[in-house]
VEXMI-745658 format. One line per field, with one value per residue: x, y negated, z of N, C-alpha, C, O in turn; residue in three letters. Coordinates in steps of 0.05 Angstrom, whole numbers, padded with zeros to 5 digits. Example, Ala and Ser with C-alpha at 12.3 -4.5 7.8 and 13.67 -1.06 7.14 Angstrom:
2
n_u	c(00264  00257);
n_v	c(00114  00045);
n_w	c(00156  00142);
ca_u	c(00246  00273);
ca_v	c(00090  00021);
ca_w	c(00156  00143);
c_u	c(00264  00258);
c_v	c(00066  -00001);
c_w	c(00156  00157);
o_u	c(00285  00268);
o_v	c(00066  -00023);
o_w	c(00169  00161);
rest	c(Ala  Ser);
//
This chain:
228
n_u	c(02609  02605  02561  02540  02503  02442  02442  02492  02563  02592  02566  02534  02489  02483  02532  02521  02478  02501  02550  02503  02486  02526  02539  02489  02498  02540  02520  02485  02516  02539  02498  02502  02490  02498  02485  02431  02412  02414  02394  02343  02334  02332  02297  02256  02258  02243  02193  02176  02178  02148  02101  02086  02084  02047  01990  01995  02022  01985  01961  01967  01905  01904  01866  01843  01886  01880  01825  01836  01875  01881  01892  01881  01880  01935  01968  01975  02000  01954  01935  01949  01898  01859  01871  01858  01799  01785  01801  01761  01719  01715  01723  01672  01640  01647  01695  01746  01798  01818  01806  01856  01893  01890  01903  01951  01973  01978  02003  02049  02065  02070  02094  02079  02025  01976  01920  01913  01942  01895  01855  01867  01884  01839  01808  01832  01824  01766  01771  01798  01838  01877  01934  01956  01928  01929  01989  01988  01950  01994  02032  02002  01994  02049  02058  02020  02001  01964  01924  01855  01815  01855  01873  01817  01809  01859  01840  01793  01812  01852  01813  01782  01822  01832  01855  01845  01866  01901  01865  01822  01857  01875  01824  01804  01850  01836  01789  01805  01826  01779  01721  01677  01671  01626  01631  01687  01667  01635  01673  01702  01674  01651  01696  01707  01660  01679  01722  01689  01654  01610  01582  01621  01614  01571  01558  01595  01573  01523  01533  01553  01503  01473  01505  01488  01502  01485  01485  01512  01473  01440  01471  01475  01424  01421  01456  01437  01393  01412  01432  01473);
n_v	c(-02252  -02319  -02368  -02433  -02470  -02477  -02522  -02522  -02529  -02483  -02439  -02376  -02381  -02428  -02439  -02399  -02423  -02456  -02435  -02420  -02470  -02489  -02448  -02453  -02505  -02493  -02466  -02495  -02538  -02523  -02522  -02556  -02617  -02606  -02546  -02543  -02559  -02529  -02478  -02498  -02502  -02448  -02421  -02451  -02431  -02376  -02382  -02408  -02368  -02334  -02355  -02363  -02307  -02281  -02319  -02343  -02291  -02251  -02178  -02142  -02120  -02082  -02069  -02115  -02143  -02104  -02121  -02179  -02184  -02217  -02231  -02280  -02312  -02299  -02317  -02270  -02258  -02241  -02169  -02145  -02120  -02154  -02207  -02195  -02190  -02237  -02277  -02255  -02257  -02314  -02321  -02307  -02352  -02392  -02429  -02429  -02443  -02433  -02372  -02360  -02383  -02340  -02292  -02301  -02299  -02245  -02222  -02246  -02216  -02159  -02152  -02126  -02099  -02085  -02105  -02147  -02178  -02177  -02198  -02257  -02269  -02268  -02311  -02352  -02355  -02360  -02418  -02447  -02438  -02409  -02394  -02379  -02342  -02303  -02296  -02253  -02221  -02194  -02185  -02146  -02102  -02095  -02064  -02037  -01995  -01967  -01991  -02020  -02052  -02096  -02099  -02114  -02167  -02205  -02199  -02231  -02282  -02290  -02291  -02341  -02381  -02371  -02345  -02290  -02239  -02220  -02217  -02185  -02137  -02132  -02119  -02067  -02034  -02031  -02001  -01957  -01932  -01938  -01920  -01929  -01989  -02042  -02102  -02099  -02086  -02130  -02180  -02159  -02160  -02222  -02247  -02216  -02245  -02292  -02295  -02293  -02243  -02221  -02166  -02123  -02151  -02156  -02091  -02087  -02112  -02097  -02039  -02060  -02081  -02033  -02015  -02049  -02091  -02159  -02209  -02195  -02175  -02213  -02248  -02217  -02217  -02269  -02274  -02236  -02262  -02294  -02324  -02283);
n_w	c(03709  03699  03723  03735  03735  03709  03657  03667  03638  03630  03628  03600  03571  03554  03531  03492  03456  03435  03398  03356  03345  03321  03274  03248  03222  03192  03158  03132  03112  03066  03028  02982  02946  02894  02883  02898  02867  02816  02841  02842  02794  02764  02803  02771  02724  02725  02749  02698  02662  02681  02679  02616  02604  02628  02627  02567  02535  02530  02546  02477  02426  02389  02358  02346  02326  02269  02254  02249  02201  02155  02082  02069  02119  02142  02097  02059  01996  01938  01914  01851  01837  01869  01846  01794  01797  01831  01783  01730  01768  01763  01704  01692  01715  01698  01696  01663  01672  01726  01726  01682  01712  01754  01728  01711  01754  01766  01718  01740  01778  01755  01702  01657  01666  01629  01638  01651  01615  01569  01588  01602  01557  01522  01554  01541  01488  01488  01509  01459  01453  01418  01397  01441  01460  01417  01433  01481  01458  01424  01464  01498  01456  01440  01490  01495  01436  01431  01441  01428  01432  01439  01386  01359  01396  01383  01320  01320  01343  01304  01269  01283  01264  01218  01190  01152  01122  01163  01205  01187  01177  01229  01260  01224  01247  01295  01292  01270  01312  01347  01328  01340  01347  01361  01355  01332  01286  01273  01266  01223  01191  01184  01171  01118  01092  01103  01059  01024  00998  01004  01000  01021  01067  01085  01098  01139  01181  01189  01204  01250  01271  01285  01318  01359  01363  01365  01355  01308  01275  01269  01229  01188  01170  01155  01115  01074  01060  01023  00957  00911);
ca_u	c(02594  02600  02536  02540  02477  02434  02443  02518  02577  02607  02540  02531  02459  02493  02554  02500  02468  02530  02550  02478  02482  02551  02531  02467  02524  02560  02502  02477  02538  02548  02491  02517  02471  02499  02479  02409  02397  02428  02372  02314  02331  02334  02269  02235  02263  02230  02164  02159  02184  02117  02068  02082  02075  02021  01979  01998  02020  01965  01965  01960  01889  01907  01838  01836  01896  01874  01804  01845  01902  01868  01909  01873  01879  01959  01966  01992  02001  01940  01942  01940  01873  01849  01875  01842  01773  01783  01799  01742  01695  01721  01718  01637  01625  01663  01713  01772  01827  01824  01814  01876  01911  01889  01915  01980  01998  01976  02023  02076  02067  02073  02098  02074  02001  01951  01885  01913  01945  01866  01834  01880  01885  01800  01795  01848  01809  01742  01777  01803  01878  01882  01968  01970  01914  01948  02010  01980  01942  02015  02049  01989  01999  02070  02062  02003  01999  01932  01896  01832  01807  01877  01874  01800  01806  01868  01829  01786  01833  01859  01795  01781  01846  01827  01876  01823  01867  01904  01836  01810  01877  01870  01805  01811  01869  01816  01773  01813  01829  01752  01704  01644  01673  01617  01656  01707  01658  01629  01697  01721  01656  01654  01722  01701  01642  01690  01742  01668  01663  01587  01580  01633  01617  01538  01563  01614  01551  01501  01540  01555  01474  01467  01516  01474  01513  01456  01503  01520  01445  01430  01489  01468  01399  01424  01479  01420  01381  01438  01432  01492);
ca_v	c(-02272  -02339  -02385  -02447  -02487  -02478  -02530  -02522  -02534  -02458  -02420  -02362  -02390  -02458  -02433  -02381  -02447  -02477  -02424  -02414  -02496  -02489  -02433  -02465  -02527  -02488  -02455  -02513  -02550  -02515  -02535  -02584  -02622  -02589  -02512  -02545  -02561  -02494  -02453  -02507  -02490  -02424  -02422  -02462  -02416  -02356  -02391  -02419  -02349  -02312  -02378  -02353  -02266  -02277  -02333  -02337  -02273  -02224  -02156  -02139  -02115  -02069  -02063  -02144  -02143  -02089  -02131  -02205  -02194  -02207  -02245  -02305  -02320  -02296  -02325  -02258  -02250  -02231  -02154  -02153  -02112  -02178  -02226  -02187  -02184  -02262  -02276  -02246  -02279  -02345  -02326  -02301  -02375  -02410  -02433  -02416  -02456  -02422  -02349  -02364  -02379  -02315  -02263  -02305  -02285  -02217  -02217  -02260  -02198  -02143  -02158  -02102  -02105  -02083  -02120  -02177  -02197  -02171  -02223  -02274  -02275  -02268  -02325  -02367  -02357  -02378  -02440  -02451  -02431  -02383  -02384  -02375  -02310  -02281  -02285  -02246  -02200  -02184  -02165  -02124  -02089  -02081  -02050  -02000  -01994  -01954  -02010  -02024  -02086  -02116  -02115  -02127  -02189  -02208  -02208  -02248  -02310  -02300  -02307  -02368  -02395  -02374  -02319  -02268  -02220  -02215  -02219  -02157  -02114  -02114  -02103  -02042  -02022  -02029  -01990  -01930  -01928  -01937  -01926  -01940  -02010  -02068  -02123  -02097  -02093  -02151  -02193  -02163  -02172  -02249  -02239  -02217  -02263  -02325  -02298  -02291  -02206  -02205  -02132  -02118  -02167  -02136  -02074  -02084  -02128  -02071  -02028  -02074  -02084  -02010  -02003  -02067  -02120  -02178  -02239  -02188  -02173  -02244  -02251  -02200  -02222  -02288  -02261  -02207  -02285  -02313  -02306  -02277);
ca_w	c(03694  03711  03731  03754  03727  03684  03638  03657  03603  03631  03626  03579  03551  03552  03507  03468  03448  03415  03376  03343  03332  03309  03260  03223  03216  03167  03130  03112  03105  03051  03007  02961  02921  02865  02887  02902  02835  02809  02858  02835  02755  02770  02804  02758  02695  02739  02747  02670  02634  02682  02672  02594  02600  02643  02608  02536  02526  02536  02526  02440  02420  02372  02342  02349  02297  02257  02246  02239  02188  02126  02061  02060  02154  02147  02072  02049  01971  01927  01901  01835  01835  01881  01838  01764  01809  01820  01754  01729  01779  01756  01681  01688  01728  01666  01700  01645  01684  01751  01712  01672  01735  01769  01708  01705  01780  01771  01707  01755  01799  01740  01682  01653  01673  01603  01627  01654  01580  01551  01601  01597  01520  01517  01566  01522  01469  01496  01513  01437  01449  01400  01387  01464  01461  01397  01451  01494  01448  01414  01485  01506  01429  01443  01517  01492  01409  01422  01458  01407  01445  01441  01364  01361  01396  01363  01304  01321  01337  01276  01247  01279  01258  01193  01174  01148  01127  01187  01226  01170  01184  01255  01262  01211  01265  01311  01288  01273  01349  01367  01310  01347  01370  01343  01362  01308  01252  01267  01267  01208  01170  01187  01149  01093  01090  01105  01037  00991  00993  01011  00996  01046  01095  01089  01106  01163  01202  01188  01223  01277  01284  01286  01345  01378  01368  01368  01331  01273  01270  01254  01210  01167  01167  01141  01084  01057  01042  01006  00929  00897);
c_u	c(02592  02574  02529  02519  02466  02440  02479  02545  02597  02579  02542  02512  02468  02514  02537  02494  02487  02543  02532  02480  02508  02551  02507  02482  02529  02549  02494  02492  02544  02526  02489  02498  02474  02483  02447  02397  02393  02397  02344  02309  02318  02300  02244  02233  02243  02200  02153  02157  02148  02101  02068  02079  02044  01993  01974  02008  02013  01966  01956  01940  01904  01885  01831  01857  01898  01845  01821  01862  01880  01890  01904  01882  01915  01975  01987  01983  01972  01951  01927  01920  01858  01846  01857  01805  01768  01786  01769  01716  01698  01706  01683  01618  01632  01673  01747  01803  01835  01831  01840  01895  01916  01902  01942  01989  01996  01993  02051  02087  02074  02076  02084  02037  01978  01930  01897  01926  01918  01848  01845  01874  01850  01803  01811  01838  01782  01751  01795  01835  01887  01918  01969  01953  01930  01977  02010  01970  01973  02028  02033  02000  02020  02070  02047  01993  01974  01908  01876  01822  01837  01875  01851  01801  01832  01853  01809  01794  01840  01841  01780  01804  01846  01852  01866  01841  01886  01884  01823  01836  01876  01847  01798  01831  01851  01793  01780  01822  01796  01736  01671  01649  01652  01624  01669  01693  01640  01645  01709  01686  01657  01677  01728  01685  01661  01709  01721  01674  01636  01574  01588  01628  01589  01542  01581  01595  01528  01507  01543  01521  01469  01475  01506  01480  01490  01467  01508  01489  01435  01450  01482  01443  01402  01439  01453  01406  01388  01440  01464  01499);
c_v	c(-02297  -02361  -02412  -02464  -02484  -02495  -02544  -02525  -02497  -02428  -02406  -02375  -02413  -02450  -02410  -02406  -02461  -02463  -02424  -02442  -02498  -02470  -02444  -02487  -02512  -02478  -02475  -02539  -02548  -02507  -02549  -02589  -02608  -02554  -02517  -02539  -02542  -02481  -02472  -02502  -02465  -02417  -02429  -02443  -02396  -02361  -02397  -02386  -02334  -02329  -02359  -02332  -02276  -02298  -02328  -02309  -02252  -02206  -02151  -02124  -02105  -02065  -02096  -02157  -02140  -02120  -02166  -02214  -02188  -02228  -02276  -02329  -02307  -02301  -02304  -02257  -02229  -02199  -02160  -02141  -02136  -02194  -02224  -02194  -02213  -02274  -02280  -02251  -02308  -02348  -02326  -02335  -02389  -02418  -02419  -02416  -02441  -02388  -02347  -02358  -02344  -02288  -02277  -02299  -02268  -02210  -02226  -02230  -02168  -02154  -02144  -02084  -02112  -02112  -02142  -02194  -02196  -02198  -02245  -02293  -02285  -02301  -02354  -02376  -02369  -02405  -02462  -02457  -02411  -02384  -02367  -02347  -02291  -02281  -02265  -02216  -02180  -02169  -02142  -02101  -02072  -02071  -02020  -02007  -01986  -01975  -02022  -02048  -02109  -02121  -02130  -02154  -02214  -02217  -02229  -02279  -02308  -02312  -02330  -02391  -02389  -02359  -02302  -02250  -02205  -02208  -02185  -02139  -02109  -02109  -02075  -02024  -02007  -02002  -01955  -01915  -01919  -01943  -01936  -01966  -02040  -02080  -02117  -02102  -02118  -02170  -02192  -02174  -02196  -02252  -02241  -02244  -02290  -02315  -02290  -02257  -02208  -02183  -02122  -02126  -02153  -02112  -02074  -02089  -02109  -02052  -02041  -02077  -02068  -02003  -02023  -02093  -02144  -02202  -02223  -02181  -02200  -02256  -02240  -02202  -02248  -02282  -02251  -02240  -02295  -02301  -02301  -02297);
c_w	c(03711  03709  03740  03757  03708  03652  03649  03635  03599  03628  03603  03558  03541  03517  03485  03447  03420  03401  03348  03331  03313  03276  03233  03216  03190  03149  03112  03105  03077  03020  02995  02953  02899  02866  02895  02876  02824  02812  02846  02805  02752  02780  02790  02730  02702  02736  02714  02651  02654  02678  02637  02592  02611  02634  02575  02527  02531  02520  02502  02446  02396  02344  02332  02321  02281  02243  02227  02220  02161  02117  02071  02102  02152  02119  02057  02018  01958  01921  01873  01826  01839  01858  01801  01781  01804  01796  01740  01733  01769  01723  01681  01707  01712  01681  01697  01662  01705  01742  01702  01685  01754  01755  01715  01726  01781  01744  01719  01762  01786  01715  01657  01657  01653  01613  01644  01628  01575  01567  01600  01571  01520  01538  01548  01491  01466  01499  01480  01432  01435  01397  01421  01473  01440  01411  01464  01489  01446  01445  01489  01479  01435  01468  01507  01466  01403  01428  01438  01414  01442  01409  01356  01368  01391  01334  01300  01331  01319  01261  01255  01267  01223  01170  01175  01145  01143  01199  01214  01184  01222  01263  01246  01226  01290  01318  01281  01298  01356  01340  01307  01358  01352  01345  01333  01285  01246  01257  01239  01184  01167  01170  01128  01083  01082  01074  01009  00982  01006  01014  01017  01076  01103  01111  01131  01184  01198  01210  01248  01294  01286  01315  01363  01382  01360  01346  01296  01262  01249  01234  01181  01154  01142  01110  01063  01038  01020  00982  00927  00882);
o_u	c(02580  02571  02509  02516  02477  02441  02489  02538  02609  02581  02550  02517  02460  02509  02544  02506  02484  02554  02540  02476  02507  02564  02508  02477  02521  02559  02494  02482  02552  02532  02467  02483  02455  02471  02434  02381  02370  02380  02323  02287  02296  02282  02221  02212  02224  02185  02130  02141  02130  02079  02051  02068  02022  01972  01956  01998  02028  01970  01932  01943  01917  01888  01815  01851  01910  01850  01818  01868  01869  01904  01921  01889  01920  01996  02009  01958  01969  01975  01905  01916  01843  01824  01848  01789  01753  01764  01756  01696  01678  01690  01671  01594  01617  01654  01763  01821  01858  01853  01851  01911  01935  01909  01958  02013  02010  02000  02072  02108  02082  02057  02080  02031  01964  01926  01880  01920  01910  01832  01828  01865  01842  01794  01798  01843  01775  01734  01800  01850  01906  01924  01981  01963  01941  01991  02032  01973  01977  02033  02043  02014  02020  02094  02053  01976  01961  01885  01887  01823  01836  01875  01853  01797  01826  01855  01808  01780  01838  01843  01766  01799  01859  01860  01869  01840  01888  01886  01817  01829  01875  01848  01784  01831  01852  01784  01766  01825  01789  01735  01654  01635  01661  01643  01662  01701  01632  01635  01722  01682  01666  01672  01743  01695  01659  01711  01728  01691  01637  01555  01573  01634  01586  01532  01579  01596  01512  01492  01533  01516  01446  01462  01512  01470  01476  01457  01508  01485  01427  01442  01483  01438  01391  01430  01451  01407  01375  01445  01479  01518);
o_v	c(-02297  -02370  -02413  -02474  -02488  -02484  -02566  -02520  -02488  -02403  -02418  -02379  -02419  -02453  -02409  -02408  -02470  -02477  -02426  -02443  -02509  -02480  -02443  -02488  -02521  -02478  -02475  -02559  -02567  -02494  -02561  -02570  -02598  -02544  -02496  -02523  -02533  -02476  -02459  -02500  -02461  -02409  -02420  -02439  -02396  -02346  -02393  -02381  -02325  -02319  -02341  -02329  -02276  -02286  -02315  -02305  -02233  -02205  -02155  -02111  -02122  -02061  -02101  -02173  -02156  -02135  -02172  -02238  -02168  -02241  -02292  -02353  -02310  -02288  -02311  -02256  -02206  -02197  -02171  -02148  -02144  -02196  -02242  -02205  -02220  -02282  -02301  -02251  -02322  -02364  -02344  -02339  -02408  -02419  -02407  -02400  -02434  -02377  -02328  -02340  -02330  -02268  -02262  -02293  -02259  -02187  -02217  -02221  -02151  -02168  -02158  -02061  -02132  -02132  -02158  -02218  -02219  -02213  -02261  -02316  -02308  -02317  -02374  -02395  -02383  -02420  -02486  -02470  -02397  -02360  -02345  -02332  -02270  -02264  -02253  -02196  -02159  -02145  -02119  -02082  -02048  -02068  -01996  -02025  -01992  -01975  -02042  -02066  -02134  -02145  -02153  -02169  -02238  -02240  -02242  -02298  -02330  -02331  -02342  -02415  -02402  -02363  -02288  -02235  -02181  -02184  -02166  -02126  -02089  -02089  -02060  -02000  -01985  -01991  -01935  -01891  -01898  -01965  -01944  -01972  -02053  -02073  -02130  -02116  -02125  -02181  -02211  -02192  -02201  -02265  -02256  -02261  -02305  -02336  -02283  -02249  -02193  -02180  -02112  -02117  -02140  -02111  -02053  -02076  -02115  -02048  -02030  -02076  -02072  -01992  -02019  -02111  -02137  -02209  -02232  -02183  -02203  -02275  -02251  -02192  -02249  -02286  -02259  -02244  -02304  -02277  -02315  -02294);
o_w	c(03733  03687  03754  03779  03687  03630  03642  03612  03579  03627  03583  03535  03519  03493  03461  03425  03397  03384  03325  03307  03291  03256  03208  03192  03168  03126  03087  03094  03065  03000  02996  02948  02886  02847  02899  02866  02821  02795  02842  02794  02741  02764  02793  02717  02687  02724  02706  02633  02640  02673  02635  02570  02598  02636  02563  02505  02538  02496  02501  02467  02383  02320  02313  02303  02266  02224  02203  02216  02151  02132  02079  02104  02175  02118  02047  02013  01966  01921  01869  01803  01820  01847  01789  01766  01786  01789  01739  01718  01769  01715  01670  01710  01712  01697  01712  01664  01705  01746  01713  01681  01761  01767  01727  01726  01798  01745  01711  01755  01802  01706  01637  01649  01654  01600  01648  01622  01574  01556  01594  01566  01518  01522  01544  01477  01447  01489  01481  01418  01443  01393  01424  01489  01446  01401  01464  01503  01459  01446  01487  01487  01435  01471  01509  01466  01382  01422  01430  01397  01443  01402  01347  01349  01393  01326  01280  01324  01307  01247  01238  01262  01206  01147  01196  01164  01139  01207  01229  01203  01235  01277  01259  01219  01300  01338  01286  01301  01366  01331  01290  01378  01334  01331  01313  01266  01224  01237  01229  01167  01145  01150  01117  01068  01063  01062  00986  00966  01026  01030  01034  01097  01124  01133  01144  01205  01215  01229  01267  01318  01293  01332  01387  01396  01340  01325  01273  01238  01226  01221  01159  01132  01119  01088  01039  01014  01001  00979  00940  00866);
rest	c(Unk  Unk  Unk  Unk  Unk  Unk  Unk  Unk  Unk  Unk  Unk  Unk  Unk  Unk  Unk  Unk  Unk  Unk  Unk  Unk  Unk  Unk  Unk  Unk  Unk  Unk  Unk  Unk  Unk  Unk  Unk  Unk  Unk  Unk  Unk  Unk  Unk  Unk  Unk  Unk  Unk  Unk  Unk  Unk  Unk  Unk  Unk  Unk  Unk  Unk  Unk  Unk  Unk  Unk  Unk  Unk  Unk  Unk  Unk  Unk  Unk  Unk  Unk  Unk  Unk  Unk  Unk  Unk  Unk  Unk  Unk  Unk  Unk  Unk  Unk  Unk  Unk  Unk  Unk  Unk  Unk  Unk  Unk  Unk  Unk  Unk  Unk  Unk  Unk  Unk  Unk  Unk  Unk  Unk  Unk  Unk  Unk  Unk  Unk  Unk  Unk  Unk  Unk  Unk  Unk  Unk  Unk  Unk  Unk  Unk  Unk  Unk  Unk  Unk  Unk  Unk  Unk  Unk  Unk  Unk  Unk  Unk  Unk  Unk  Unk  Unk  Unk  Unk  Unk  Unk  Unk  Unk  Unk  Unk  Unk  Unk  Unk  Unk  Unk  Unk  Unk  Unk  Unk  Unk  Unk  Unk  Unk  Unk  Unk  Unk  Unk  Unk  Unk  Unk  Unk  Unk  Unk  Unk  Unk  Unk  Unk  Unk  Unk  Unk  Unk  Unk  Unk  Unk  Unk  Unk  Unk  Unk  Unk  Unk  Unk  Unk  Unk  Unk  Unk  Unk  Unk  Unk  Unk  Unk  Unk  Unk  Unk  Unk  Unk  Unk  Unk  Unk  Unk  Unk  Unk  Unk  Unk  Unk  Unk  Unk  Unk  Unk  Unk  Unk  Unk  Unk  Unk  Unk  Unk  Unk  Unk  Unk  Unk  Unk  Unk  Unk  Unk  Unk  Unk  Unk  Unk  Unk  Unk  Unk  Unk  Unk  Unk  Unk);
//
């Protein structure tokens, strides 16, 4: 081993030196600006994808989802139980228009769907749309032939529209479905009454005040006054 000075140019430690300098030379020679950038993307991709797990996406509450997914907070689709209930509530606050709305998406939603034609039609009728309730009555009719409320109130748009004995035949339909229905014998009595058959009309509103009906009560009260 040769020695000759420490900070000789033939010295081991001397020539150790200048390898090791010679060495970090080429490492970092060989980071280009371009391969900087590369490793600072790269890093930064690493850092943004755990800022988001670890921040924003906290572990699911199961029970926290369970409680939060209602229709109205994830705007899923009325059922059409929902949508008859609303309805319903609308029609008993008089508000016909919104009711209306609420049967027609629960018929959107079933075509096929008895008491949303029966509330529909009834609330169409309160509102003095009788062609567009006797629409309504007729599908229910033709879905279920037995339905007693569908001709019942049928009949009675007719008999505001002033086709008694339409209004008389389905309430007589009515009635052989459901013979205890007052409603029906009120409807058709008014019927009679309106085509001059006081006898008949007496008797249809008798019965109707028997089964409690309160309007055929006072109907009948009035008729019984009325000379012949």
């Amino acid at each position: 081993m040769v020695i000759k000075d420490y900070k000789g140019k033939n010295s081991d430690r001397t020539l150790g030196l200048k390898r090791g300098k010679a060495a970090i030379k080429r490492e970092t020679s060989s980071l280009t600006p371009g391969k900087i950038v590369v490793w600072v993307a790269v890093f930064g991709l690493v850092f943004f994808i755990n800022y988001l797990f670890f921040v924003h996406l906290k572990p699911i509450n199961k029970k926290e989802i369970n409680r939060d997914l209602t229709p109205k907070e994830h705007n899923m689709p009325d059922t059409i139980a929902e949508l008859l209930d609303k309805g319903n509530k609308r029609y008993q606050e008089g508000n016909l228009v919104q009711a209306i709305e609420a049967f027609s998406k629960a018929i959107n939603l079933n075509p096929k769907e008895t008491k949303a034609y029966l509330d529909r039609g009834i609330a169409y009728s309160n509102m003095g749309m009788y062609d567009k309730a006797i629409n309504d009555f007729t599908t229910l009719i033709a879905l279920n032939p037995d339905y007693a409320e569908a001709y019942n109130n049928r009949g009675w748009a007719y008999l505001k529209k002033a086709l008694f004995d339409r209004a008389i035949k389905d309430c007589s339909e009515a009635l052989r479905l459901n013979p205890a229905m007052p409603t029906a014998y009120y409807t058709r009595g008014m019927a009679y009454k309106a085509q001059g058959l006081p006898d008949m009309a007496k008797k249809d509103l008798q019965k109707s005040c028997e089964l409690g009906n309160n309007s055929a009560c006072q109907a009948y009260g009035e008729l019984s006054k009325t000379k012949r």
